[in-house]
C-alpha positions as a Markdown table, in Angstrom:
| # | Residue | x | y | z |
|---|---|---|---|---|
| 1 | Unk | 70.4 | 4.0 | 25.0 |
| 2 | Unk | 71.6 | 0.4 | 23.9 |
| 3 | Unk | 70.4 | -0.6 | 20.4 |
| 4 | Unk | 68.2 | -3.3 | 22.2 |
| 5 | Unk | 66.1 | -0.7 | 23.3 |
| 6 | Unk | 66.1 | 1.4 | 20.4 |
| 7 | Unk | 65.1 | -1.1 | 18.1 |
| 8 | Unk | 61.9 | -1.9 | 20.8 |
| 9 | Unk | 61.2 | 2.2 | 21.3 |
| 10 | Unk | 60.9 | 2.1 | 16.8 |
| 11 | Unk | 59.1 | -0.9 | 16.9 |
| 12 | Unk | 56.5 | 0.4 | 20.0 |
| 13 | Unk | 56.1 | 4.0 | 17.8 |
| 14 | Unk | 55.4 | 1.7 | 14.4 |
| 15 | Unk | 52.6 | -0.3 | 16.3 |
| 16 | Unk | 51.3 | 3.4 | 18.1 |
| 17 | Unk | 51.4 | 4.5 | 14.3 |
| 18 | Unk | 49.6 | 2.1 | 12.7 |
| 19 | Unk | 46.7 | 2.2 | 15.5 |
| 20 | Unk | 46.3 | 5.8 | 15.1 |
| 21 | Unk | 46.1 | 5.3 | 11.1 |
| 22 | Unk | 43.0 | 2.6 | 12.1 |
| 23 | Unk | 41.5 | 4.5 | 14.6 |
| 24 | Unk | 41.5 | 7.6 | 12.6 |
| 25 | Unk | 40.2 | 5.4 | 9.6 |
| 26 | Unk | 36.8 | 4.0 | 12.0 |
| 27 | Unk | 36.6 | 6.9 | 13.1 |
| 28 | Unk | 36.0 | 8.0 | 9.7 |
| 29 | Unk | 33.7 | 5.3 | 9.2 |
| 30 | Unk | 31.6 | 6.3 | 12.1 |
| 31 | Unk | 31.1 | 9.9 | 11.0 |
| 32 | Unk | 30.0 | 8.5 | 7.6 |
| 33 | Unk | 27.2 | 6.3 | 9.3 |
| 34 | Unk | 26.5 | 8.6 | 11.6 |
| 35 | Unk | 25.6 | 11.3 | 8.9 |
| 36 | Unk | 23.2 | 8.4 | 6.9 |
| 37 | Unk | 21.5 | 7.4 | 9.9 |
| 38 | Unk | 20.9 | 11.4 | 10.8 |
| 39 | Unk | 19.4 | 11.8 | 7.1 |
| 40 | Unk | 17.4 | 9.0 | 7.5 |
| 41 | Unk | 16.0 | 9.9 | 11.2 |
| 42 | Unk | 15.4 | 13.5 | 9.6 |
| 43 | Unk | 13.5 | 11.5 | 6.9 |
| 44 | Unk | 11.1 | 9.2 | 9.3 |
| 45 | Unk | 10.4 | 11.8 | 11.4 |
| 46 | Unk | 9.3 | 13.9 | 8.1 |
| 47 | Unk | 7.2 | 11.2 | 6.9 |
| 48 | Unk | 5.8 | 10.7 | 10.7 |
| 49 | Unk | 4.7 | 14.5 | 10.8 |
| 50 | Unk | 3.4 | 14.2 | 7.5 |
| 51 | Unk | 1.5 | 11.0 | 8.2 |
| 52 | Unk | -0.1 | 13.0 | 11.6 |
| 53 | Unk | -1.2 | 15.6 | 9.3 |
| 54 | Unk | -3.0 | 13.1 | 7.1 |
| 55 | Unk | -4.3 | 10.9 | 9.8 |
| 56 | Unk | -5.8 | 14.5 | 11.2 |
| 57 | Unk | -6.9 | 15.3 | 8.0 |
| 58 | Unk | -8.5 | 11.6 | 7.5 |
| 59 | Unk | -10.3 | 11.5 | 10.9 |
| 60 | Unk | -11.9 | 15.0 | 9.7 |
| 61 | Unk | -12.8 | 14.1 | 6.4 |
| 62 | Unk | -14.7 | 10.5 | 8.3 |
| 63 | Unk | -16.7 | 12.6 | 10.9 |
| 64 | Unk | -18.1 | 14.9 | 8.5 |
| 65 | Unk | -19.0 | 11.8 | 6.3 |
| 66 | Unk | -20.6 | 10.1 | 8.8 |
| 67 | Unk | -22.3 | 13.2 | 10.4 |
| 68 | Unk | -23.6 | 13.9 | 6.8 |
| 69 | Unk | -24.9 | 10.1 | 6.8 |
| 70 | Unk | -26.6 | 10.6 | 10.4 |
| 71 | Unk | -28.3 | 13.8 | 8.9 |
| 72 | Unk | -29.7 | 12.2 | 5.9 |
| 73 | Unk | -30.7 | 8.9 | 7.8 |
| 74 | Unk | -32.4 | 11.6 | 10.0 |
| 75 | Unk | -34.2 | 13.0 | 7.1 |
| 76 | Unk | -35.1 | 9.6 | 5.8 |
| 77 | Unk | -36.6 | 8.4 | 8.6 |
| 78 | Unk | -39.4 | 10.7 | 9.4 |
| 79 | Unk | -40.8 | 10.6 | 5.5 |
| 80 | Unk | -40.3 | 6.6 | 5.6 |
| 81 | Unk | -42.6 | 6.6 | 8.2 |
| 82 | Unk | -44.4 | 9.0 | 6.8 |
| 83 | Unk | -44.6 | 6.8 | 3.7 |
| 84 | Unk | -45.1 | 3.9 | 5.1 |
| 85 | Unk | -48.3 | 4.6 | 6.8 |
| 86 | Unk | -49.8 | 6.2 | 4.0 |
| 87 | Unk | -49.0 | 2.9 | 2.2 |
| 88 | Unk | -50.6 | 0.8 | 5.1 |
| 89 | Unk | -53.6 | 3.7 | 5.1 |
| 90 | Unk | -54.3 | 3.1 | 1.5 |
């Protein structure tokens, strides 16, 4: 092999070298923001289930509110009229 070609084959193998040696550091890169990104998808779907939870517990907590504020107006009403015509009676 003439020295020509020798000096071209080094030269090729430096340049496949160094390539490796950047790949293999993006590549490291990539695993590293690939791990954050998983913590923080683990993270918003956490918080999503937990805000389900409370929007479940929320919309309980409301229809019992206003079921116990269509029962009293319910009450209400009947001795308000009630009242009102003894009022008018009187």
């Amino acid at each position: 092999m003439p020295i020509d070609q020798m000096t071209l084959l080094e030269k090729r193998v430096h340049q496949i070298l160094e390539l490796v040696k950047r790949l293999r550091q993006d590549n490291t890169f990539l695993e590293q923001k690939v791990r954050t990104i998983s913590q923080q998808l683990a993270k918003r779907e956490r918080d999503t289930l937990r805000w389900s939870h409370d929007r479940v517990r929320l919309r309980s907590r409301v229809k019992r509110i206003l079921s116990e504020m269509e029962t009293g107006a319910a009450r209400r009403e009947p001795a308000e009229a009630t009242g009102s015509r003894k009022r008018g009676e009187t």
